[in-house]
Structure formats: structure tokens, C-alpha cells
C-alpha positions in Angstrom: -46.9 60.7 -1.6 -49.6 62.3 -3.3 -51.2 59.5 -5.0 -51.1 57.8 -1.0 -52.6 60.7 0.1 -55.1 61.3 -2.3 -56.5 57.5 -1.9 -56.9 57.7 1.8 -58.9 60.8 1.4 -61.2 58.9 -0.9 -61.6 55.8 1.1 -62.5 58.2 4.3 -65.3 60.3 2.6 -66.2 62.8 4.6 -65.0 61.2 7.8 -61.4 62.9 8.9 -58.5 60.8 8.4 -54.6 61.6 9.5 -51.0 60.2 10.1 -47.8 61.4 10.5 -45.0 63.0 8.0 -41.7 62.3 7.8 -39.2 63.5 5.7 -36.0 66.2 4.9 -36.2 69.3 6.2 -34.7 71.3 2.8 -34.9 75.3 4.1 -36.1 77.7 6.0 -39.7 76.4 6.9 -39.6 74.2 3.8 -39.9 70.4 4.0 -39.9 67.3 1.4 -42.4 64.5 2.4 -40.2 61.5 1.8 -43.0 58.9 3.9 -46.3 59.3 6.0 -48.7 57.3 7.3 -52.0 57.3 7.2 -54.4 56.2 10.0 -57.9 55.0 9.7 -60.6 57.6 9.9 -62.5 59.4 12.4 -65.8 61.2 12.5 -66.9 63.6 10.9 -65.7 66.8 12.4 -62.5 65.2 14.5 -59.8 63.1 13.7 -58.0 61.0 16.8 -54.2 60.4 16.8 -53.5 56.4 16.6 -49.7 56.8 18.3 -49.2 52.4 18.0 -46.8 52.0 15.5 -46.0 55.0 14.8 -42.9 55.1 16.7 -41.6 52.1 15.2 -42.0 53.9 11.7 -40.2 57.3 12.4 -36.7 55.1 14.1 -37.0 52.8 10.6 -37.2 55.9 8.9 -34.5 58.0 10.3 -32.4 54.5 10.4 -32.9 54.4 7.0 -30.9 57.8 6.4 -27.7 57.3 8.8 -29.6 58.7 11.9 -29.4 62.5 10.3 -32.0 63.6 12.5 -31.3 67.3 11.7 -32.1 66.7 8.3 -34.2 63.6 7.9 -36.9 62.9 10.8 -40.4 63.2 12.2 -41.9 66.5 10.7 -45.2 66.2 12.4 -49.1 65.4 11.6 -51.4 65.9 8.6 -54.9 65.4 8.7 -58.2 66.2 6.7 -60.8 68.3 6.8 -63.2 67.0 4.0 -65.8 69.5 4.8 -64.3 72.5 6.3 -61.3 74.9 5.2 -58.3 73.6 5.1 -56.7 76.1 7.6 -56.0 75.1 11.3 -58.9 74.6 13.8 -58.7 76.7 16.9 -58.6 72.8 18.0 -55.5 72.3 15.4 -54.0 75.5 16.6 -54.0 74.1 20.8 -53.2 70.1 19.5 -49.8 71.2 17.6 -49.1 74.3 20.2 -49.1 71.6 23.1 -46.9 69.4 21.4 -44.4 71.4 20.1 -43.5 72.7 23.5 -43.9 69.9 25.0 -40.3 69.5 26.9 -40.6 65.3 26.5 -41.2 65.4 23.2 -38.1 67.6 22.2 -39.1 68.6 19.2 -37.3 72.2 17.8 -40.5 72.4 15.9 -43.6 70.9 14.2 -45.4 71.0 10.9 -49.0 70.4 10.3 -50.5 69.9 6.5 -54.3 70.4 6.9 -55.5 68.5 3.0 -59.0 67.7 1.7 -60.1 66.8 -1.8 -62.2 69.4 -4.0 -63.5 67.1 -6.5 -60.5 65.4 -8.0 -58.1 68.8 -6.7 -56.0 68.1 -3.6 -55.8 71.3 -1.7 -54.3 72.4 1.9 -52.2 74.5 4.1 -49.3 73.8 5.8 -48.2 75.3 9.2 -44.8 75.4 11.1 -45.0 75.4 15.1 -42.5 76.7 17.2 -41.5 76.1 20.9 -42.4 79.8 21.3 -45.9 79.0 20.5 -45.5 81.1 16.7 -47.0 79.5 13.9 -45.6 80.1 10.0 -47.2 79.1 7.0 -44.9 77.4 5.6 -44.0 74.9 1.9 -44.4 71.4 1.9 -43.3 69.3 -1.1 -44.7 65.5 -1.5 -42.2 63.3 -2.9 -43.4 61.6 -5.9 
């Protein structure tokens, strides 16, 4: 996942660039990346959510381990912030906040990885949202 990650923050410069993570929920607000997509890049300072496909993606990859959805599903979003700090936008903060408690959605909670490449390091944060509108820092292992 890294090496995936690391080359679509390459290809996008300093435009932001995003997808979606799926993968095992191991602990207490600790999560393996198992797959993730990545999306084709923004602007600059804002990266827009490309939902086509994306649904077909998370039922191939929870079909793919027996339907376990407590244990192997949709985690939630990561995106870049090439030239800003990897911690949540006040922007981040609302996007994540309104989806997690979204009652459609269903989700029991959300993670966002906020990533950006500091010359050849890959750094970010990760955060856990709650239905109760709480937000954890939380652990995020990439697979491979």
C-alpha cells in the first residue's frame, strides 16, 4: 500500500489527490490497510471525492473476505495535503463529522489518513470519527 500511495503522491505534485481505504479493523482504533484507491487529483488546496466506482470496490472487497463486515470493510477516506500539515482541515474536520453521522450511511465510525510526501519521507495523521461527533487519533498500518 505504501509504495501505491507513495506514487500517486508523486504523479499529483502539489495538487491534492485522495481515495478510499479498506481494510481489517485489528483493535481498539487500530486499522490494517488491506486496499485503497486512489482518485485523480484536485487543486491545489481541495481535493473532490470521485464516489463512481467506488461502491463497486468496497462489495468486491468485503466479498472477497466472507462478508465479515465487522472485521473487514470500508474504513473511510485518505487524502493529501502536499503543502499544508498533515493534520485535519477545519474543512476535514466538518467532511468526516457529516459523514460519520450521517444515519444513511450507517457507518459505526470513520477513519481519515491525512499523507503528504517530505522529500522522499511519507508522513501523516490518522483520525477516527465517531457518530458522537468525537475524533481519536488513532494507528493505521499499510499492508505491504
Amino acid at each position: 500500500m505504501r509504495i501505491v500511495l507513495e506514487a500517486a503522491l508523486r504523479r499529483a505534485g502539489h495538487k491534492e489527490c485522495g481515495g478510499v481505504l479498506m481494510g481489517e479493523h485489528v483493535g481498539p482504533n487500530h486499522f490494517v490497510v488491506r486496499r485503497l484507491t486512489v482518485h485523480r487529483p484536485g487543486a491545489v488546496a481541495f481535493f473532490v471525492r470521485h464516489l463512481g466506482g467506488v461502491v463497486g470496490a468496497i462489495k468486491r472487497y468485503c466479498q472477497a473476505h466472507g462478508n465479515d463486515y465487522q472485521r473487514f470493510n470500508y474504513l473511510g477516506e485518505w487524502h493529501s495535503h502536499p503543502l499544508f500539515s498533515v493534520q485535519p482541515s477545519t474543512q476535514d474536520h466538518a467532511s468526516m463529522r457529516a459523514l460519520v453521522t450521517d444515519r444513511s450511511v450507517g457507518a459505526n465510525f470513520v477513519v481519515l489518513m491525512v499523507v503528504r510526501l517530505n522529500s522522499t519521507e511519507l508522513e501523516g495523521s490518522v483520525h477516527t470519527y465517531l457518530p458522537d461527533g468525537s475524533v481519536h487519533p488513532s494507528f493505521l498500518d499499510l499492508e505491504g
